[in-house]
C-alpha positions in Angstrom: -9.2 -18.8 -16.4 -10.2 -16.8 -13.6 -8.6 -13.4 -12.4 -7.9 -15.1 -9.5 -6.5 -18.5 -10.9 -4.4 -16.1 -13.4 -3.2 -13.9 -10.5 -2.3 -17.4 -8.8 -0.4 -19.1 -11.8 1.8 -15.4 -12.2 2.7 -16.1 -8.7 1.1 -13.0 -8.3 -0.6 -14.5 -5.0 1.3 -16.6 -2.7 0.6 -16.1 1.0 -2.9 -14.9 1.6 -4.4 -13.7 4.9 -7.7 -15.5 5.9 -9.1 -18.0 3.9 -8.0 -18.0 0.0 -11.6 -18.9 -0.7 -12.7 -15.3 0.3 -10.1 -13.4 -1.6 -11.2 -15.7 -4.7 -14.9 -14.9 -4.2 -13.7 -10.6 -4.4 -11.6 -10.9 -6.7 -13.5 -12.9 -9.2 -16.9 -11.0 -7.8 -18.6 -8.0 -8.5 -16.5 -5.1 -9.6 -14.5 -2.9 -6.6 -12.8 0.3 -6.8 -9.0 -0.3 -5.6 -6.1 2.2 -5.0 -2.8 2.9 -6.3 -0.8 5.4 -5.5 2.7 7.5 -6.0 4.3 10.8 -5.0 5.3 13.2 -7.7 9.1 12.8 -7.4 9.9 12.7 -11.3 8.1 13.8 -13.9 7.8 10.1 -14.9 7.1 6.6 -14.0 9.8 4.0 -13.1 10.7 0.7 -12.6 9.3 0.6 -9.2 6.2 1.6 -10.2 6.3 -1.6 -12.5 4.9 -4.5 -10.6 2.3 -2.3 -8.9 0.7 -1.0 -11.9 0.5 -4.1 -13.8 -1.6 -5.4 -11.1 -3.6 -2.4 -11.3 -4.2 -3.2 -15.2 -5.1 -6.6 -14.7 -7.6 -5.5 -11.8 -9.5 -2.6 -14.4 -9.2 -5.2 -17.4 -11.3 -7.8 -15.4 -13.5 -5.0 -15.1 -12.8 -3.6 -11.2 -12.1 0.0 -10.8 -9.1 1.7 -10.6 -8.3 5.1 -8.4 -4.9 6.2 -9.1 -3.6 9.0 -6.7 -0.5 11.3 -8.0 -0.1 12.5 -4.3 0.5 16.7 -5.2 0.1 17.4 -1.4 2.4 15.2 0.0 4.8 15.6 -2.9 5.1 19.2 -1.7 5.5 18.6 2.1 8.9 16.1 1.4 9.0 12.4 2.5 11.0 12.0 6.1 13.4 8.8 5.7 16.2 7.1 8.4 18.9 8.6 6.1 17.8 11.6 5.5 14.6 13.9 4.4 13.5 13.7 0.9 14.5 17.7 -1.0 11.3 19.8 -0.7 10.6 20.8 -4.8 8.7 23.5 -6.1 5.4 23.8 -6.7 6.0 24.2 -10.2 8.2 20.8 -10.4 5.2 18.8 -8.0 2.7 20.6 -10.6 4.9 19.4 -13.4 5.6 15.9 -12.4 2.3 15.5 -12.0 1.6 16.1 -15.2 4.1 14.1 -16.6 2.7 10.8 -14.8 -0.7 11.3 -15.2 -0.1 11.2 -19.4 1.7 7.9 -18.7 -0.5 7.0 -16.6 -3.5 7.5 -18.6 -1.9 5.5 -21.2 -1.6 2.1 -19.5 -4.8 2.1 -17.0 -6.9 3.9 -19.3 -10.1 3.4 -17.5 -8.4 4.9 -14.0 -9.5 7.5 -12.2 -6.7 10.2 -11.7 -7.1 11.7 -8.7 -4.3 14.4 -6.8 -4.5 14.5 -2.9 -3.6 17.9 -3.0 -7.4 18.8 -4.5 -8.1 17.6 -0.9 -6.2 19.4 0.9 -5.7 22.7 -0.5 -8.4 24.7 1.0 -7.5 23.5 4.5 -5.8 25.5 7.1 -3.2 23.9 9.6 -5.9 25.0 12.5 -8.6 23.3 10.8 -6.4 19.8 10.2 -5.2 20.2 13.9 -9.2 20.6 15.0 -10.0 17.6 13.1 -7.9 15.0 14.3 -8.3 16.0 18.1 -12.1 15.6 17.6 -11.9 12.4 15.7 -9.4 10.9 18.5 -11.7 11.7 21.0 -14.9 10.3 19.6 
């Protein structure tokens, strides 16, 4: 059985975009890197994190490749909601529950790439991020 035909039979894909044919042909194709991704909240993984990373281990088993982002950068900025904003936590929490998901992590997609947005952005000043986007609107 195909990853596709598997995905299919899970009811893993039901409504596709386009013509099915063409996500058949990537997903049974040459290997692709995918993302996955999750703010440091917790120092572990939960339920909602389920579904998406049992796709993401079915992708890397049939040999595609995985980029999993533990997003330390936005995890320290908060997470603005309809209700209400998401508690800012320290940097040693963020570092922490980072930490704690990656292990767990690294235990169920063991081929992943762990990567941390924050790497990204550290060395950035405000200026610098405010420069950017006005040149790359303009362009």
């Amino acid at each position: 059985m195909t990853l596709f035909e598997d995905l299919k039979w899970r009811g893993l894909i039901k409504d596709v975009a386009g013509e099915e044919a063409d996500l058949q042909k990537v997903l049974d194709g040459a290997p692709f890197a995918f993302y996955w991704g999750t703010d440091p909240t917790a120092d572990s993984l939960h339920l909602g994190h389920y579904s998406s990373l049992c796709m993401a281990k079915r992708l890397a088993n049939a040999g595609h490749h995985p980029v999993l982002l533990c997003g330390g950068a936005t995890g320290r900025i908060g997470d603005p909601r309809p209700t209400a904003e998401r508690e800012i936590i320290s940097e040693e929490a963020v570092n922490a529950n980072i930490g704690g998901i990656r292990e767990q992590i690294k235990r169920l997609v063991p081929t992943a790439e762990l990567v941390d947005n924050y790497d990204w952005w550290k060395d950035r000043s405000f200026l610098d991020t405010l420069r950017d986007r006005h040149i790359t609107r303009h362009w």
